[in-house]
C-alpha beads as a LAMMPS data file, in Angstrom:
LAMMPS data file: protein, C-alpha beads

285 atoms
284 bonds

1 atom types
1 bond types

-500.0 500.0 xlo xhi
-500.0 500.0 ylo yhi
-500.0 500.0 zlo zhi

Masses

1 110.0

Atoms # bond

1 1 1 264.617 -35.838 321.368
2 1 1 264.124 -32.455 323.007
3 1 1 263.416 -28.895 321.271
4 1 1 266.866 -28.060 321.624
5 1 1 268.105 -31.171 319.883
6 1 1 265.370 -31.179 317.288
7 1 1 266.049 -27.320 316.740
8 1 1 269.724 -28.176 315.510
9 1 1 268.473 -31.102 313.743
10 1 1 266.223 -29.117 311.217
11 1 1 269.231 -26.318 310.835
12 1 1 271.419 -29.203 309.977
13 1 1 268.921 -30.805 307.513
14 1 1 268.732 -27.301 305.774
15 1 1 272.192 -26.808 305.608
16 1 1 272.493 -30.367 304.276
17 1 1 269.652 -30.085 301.787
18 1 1 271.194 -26.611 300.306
19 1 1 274.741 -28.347 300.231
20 1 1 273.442 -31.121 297.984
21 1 1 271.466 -28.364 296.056
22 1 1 274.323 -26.459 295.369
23 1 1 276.657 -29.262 294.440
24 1 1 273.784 -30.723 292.258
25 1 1 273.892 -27.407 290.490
26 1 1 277.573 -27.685 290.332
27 1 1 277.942 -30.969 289.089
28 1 1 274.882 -29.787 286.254
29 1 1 276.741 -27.059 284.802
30 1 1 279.997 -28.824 284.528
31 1 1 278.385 -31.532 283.069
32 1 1 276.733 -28.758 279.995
33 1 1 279.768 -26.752 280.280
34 1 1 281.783 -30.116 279.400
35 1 1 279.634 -31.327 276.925
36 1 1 279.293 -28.359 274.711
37 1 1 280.821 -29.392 271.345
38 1 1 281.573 -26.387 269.242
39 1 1 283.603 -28.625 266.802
40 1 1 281.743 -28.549 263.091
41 1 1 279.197 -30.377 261.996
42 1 1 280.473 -32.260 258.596
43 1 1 277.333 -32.924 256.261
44 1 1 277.521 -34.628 252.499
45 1 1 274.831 -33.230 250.694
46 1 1 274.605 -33.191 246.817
47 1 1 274.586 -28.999 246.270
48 1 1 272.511 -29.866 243.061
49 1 1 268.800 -31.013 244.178
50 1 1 266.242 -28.308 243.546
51 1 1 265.049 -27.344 246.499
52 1 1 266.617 -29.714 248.515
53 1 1 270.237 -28.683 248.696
54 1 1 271.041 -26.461 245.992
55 1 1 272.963 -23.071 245.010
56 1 1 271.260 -19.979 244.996
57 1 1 271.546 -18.180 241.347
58 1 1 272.183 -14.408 242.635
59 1 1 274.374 -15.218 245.763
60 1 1 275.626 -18.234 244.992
61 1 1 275.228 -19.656 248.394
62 1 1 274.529 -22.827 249.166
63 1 1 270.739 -23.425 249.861
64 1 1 267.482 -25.543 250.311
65 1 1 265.096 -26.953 252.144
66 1 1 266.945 -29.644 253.653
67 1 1 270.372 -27.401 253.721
68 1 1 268.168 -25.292 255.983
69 1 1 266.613 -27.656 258.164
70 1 1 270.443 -28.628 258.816
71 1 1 271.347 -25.677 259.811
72 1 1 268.719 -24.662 261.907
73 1 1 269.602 -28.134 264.129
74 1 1 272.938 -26.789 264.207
75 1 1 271.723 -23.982 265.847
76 1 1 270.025 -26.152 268.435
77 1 1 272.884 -27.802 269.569
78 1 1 275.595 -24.731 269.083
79 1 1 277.953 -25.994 266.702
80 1 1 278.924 -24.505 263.169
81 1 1 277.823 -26.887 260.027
82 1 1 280.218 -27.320 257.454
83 1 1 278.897 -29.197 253.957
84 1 1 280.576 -31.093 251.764
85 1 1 278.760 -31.475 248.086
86 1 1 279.211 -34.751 246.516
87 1 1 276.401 -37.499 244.605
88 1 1 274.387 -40.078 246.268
89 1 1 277.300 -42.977 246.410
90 1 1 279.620 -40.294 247.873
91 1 1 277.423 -38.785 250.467
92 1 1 276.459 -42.678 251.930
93 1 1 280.366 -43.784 251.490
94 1 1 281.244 -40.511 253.349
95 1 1 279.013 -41.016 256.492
96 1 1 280.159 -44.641 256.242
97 1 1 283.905 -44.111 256.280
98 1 1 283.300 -41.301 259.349
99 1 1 284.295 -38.445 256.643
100 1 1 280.764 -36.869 257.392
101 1 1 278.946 -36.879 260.553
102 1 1 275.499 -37.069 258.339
103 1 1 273.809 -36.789 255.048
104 1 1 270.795 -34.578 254.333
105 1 1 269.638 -35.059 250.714
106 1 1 266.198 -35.638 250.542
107 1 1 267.093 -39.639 252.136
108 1 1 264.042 -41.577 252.336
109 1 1 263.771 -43.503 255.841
110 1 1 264.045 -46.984 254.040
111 1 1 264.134 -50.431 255.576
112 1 1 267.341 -50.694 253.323
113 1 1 269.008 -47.597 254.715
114 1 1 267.879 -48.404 258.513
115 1 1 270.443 -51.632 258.280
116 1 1 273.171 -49.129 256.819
117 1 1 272.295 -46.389 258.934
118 1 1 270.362 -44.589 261.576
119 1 1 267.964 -42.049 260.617
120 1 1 266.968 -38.925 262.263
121 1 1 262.942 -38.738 262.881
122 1 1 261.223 -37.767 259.621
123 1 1 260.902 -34.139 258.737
124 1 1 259.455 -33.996 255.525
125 1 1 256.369 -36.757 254.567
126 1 1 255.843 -36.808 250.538
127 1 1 254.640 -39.186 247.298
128 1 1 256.224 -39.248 244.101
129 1 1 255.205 -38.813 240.641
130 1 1 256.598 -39.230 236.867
131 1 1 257.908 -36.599 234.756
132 1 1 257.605 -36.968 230.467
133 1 1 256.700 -34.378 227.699
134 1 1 254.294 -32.391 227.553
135 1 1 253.329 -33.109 223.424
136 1 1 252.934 -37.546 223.766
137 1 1 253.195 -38.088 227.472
138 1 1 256.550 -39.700 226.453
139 1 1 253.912 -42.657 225.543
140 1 1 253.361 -43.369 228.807
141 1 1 249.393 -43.966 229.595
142 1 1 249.662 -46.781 232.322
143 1 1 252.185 -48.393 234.508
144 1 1 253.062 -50.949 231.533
145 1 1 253.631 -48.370 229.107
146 1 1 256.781 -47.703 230.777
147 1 1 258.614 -50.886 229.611
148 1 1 261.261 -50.016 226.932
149 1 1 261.442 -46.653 227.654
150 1 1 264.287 -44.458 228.735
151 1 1 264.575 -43.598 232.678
152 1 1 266.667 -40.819 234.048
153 1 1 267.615 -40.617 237.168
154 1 1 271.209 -41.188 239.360
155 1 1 272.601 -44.351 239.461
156 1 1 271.769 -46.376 243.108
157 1 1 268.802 -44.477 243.921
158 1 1 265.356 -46.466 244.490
159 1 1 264.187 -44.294 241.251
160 1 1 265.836 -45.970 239.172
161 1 1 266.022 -49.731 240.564
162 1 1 262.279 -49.619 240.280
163 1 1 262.398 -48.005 236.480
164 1 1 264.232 -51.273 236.111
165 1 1 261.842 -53.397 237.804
166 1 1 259.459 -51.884 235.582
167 1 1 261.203 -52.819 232.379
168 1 1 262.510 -49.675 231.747
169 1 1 266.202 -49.144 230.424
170 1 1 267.787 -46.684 233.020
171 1 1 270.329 -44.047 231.815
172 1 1 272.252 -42.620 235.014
173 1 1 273.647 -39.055 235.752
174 1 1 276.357 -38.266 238.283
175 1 1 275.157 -35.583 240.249
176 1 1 273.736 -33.468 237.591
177 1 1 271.140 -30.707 238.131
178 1 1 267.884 -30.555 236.791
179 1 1 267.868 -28.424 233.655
180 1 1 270.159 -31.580 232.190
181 1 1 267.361 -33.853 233.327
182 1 1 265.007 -32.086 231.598
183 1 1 266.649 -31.128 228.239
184 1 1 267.548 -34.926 227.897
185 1 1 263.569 -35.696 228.248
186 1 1 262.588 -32.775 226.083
187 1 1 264.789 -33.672 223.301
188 1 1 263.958 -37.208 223.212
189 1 1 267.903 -38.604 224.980
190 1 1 265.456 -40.110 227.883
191 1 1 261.097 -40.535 228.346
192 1 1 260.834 -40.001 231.909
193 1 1 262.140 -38.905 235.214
194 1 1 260.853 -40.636 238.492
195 1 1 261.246 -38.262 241.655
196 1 1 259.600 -36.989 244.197
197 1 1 256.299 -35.167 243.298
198 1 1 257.562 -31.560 245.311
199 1 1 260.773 -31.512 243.793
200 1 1 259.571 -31.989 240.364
201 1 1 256.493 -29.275 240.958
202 1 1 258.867 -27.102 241.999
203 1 1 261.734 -28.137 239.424
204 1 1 259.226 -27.292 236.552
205 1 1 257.944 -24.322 237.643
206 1 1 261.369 -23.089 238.069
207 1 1 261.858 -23.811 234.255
208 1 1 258.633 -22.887 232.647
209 1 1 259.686 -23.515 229.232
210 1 1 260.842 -26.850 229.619
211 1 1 258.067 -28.901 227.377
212 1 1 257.616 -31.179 230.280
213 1 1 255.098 -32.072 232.745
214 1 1 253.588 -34.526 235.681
215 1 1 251.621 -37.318 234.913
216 1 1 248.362 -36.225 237.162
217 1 1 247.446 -39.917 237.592
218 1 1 249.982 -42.172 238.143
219 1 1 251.075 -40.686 241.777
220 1 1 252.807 -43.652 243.416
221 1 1 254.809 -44.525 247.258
222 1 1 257.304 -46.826 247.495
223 1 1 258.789 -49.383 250.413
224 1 1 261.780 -47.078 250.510
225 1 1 259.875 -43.687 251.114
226 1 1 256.484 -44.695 253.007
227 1 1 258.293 -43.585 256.497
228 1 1 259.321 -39.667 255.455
229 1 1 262.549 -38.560 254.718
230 1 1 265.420 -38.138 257.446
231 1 1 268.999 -37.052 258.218
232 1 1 271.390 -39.872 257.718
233 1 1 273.856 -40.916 260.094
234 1 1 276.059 -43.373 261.112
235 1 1 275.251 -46.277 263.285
236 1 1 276.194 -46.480 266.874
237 1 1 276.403 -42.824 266.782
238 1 1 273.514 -42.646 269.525
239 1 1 274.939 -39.105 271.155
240 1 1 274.273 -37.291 267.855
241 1 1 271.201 -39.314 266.682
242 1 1 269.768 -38.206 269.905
243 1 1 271.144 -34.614 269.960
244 1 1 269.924 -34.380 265.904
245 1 1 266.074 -35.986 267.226
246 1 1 265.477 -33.394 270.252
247 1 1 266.275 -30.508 268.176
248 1 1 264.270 -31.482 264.915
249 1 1 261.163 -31.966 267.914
250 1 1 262.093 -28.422 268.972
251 1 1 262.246 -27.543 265.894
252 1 1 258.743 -28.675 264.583
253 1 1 257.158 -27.252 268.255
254 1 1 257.953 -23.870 267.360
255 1 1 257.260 -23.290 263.838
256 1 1 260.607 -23.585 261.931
257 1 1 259.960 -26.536 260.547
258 1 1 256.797 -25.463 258.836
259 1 1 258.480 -22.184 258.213
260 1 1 261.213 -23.729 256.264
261 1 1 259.068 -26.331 254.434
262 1 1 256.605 -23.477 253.360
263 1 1 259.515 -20.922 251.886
264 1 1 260.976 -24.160 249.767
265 1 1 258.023 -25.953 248.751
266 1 1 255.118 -23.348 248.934
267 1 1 253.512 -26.451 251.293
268 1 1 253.584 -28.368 254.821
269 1 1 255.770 -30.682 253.513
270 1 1 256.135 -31.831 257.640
271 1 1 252.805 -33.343 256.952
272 1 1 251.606 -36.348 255.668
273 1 1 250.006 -35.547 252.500
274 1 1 246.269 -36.174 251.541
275 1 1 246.481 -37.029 247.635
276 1 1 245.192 -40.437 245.599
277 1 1 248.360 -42.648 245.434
278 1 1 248.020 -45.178 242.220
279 1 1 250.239 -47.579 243.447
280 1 1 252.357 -48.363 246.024
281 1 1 255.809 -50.834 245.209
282 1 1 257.428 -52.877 246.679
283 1 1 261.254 -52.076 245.343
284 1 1 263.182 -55.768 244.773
285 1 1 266.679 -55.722 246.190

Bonds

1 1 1 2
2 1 2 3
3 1 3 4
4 1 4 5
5 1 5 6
6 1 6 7
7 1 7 8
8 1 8 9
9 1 9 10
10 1 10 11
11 1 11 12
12 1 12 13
13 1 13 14
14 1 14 15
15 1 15 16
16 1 16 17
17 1 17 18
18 1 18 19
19 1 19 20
20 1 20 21
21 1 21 22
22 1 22 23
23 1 23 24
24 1 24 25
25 1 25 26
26 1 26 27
27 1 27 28
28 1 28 29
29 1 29 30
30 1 30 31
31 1 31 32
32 1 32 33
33 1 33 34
34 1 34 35
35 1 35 36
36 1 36 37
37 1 37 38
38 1 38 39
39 1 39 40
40 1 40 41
41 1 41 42
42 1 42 43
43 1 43 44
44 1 44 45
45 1 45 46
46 1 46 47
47 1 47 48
48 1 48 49
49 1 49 50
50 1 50 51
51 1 51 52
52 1 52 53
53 1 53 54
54 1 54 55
55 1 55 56
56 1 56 57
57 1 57 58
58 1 58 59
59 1 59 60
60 1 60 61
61 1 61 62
62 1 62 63
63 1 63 64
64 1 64 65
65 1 65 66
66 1 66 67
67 1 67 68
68 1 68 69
69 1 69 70
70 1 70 71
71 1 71 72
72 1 72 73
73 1 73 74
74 1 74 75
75 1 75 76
76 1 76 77
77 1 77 78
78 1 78 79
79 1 79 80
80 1 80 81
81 1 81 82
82 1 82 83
83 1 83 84
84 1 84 85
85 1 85 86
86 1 86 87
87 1 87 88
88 1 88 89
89 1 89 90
90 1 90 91
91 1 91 92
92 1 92 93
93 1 93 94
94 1 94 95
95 1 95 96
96 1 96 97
97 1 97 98
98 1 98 99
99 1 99 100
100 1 100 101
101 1 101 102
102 1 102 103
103 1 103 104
104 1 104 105
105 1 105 106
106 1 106 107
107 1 107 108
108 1 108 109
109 1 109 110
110 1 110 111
111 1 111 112
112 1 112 113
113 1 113 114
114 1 114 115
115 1 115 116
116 1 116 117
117 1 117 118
118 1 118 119
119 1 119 120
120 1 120 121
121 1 121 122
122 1 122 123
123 1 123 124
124 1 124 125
125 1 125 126
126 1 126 127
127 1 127 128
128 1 128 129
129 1 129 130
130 1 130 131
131 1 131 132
132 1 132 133
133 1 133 134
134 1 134 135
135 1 135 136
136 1 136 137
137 1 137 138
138 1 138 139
139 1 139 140
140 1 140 141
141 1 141 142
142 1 142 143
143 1 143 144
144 1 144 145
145 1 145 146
146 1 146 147
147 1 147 148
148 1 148 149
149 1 149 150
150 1 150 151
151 1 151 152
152 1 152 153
153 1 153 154
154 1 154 155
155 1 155 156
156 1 156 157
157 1 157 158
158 1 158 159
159 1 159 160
160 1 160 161
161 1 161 162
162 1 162 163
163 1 163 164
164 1 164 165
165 1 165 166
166 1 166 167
167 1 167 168
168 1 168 169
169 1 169 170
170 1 170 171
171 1 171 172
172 1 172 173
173 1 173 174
174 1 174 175
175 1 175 176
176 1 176 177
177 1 177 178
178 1 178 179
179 1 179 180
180 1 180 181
181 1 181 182
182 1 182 183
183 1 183 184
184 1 184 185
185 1 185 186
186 1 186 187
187 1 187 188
188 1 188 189
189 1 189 190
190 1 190 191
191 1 191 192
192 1 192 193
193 1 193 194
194 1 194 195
195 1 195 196
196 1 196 197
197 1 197 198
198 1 198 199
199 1 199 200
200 1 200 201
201 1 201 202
202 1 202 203
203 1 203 204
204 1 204 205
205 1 205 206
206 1 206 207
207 1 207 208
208 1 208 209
209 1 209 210
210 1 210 211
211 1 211 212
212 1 212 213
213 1 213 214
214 1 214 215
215 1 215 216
216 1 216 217
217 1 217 218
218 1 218 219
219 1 219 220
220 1 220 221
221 1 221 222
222 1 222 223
223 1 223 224
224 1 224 225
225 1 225 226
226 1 226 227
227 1 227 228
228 1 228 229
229 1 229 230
230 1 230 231
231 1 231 232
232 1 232 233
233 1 233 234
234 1 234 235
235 1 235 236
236 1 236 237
237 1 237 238
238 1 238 239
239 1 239 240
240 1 240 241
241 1 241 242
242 1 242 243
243 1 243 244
244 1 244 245
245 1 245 246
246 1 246 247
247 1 247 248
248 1 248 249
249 1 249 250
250 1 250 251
251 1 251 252
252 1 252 253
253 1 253 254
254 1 254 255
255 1 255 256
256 1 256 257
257 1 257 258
258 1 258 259
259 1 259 260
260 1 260 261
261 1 261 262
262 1 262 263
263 1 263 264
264 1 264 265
265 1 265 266
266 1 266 267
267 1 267 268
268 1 268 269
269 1 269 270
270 1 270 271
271 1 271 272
272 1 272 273
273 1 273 274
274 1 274 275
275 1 275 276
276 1 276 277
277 1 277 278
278 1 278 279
279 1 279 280
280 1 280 281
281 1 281 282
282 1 282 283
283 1 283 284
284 1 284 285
């Protein structure tokens, strides 16, 4: 090959090189141009869940930790979020039925809920605790103490199937908020309320003069909670599992995560927590 020849070679292979370049780019931003999806988000959340999805006393806006976190994914991907409020049967039967693209409600990543549904990575790593009154402890001392007494909680929940493992006589609620929880224990309708420890902290010290409290040492996990708690979503969904996972990662790189967790719960929720766990269960299908 001579200079000449070799010359014109390279000038070709530039001009080559920048072609593909350009088209590459070409092809690149059609491809995010075309896959921009600016139709609405539709979540099921239960509008009632202090301070997980909830509705602001003053404004009357719909609120929370996990409300938030929702949002703020939104925001990742560019698309508006609309909510719809409904209990725990409803939200599942609604991402089920395609009604709602996902569920954010405080959902524990289960082994039960991974064969119904994909979850999102965890966001929010907890324990859970039991609620009675503050004058007899509801009569609850130790784990067998609870037999024969009165659970609240919502009907389907892991809550109260292991109240009822436990021998206790479950009374459900349909999507009620928490100052009905608590009168009920108070005045005597139910003993105890079995929920996650941050929600009830926070629950209580939203209603100081409720006559209730936490039992300090009976802390417990569960096989339905041990992974964290997730967005739910349908399966086979794998665009928007995928979408919802890179922008919770983004998410918990730069601080929003932790920002949210700490304005709801007044802690790193987003972290596993360090506490003594009494027992751990194993909930019986």
């Amino acid at each position: 090959m001579n200079k000449r020849n070799f010359g014109w070679f390279k000038l070709f292979g530039l001009v080559l090189v920048f072609g593909l370049i350009l088209t590459g780019c070409s092809q690149k931003k059609s491809t995010s141009s075309a896959s921009k999806d600016k139709t609405p988000i539709v979540v099921a959340t239960s509008g009632t869940l202090y301070p997980t999805s909830y509705h602001d006393q003053k404004t009357n806006k719909l609120t929370g930790f996990d409300v938030q976190i929702v949002r703020a994914v939104a925001k990742k991907l560019g698309r508006p979020v609309k909510f719809q409020e409904m209990n725990v049967d409803g939200q599942l039967t609604a991402v089920k039925t395609g009604k709602a693209d996902m569920a954010a409600n405080d959902f524990g990543i289960s082994p039960q809920r991974k064969k119904e549904f994909t979850l999102s990575t965890p966001y929010k790593h907890s324990f859970n605790s039991i609620v009675v009154r503050k004058k007899d402890d509801s009569g609850i001392h130790s784990w067998a103490d609870i037999k024969g007494k009165k659970a609240a909680g919502e009907a389907g929940t892991s809550y109260q199937r292991l109240a009822k493992q436990l021998g206790a006589k479950t009374v459900n609620y349909n999507n009620v908020s928490n100052d009905v929880y608590f009168r009920d224990v108070k005045n005597g309708k139910t003993d105890l309320i079995m929920n996650d420890y941050y929600l009830q902290k926070l629950a209580l010290k939203a209603t100081p003069n409720s006559g209730l409290k936490i039992l300090p040492n009976m802390y417990f996990t569960t096989s339905d909670d041990g992974s964290g708690v997730g967005i739910l979503m349908k399966h086979g969904n794998t665009k928007l599992v995928k979408q919802v996972d890179n922008a919770l990662a983004a998410l918990k790189k730069d601080g929003t995560l932790k920002k949210i967790s700490e304005k709801y719960y007044g802690a790193n929720v987003t972290k596993k927590p360090n506490v003594k766990i009494s027992r751990n269960f194993v909930i019986k299908k």
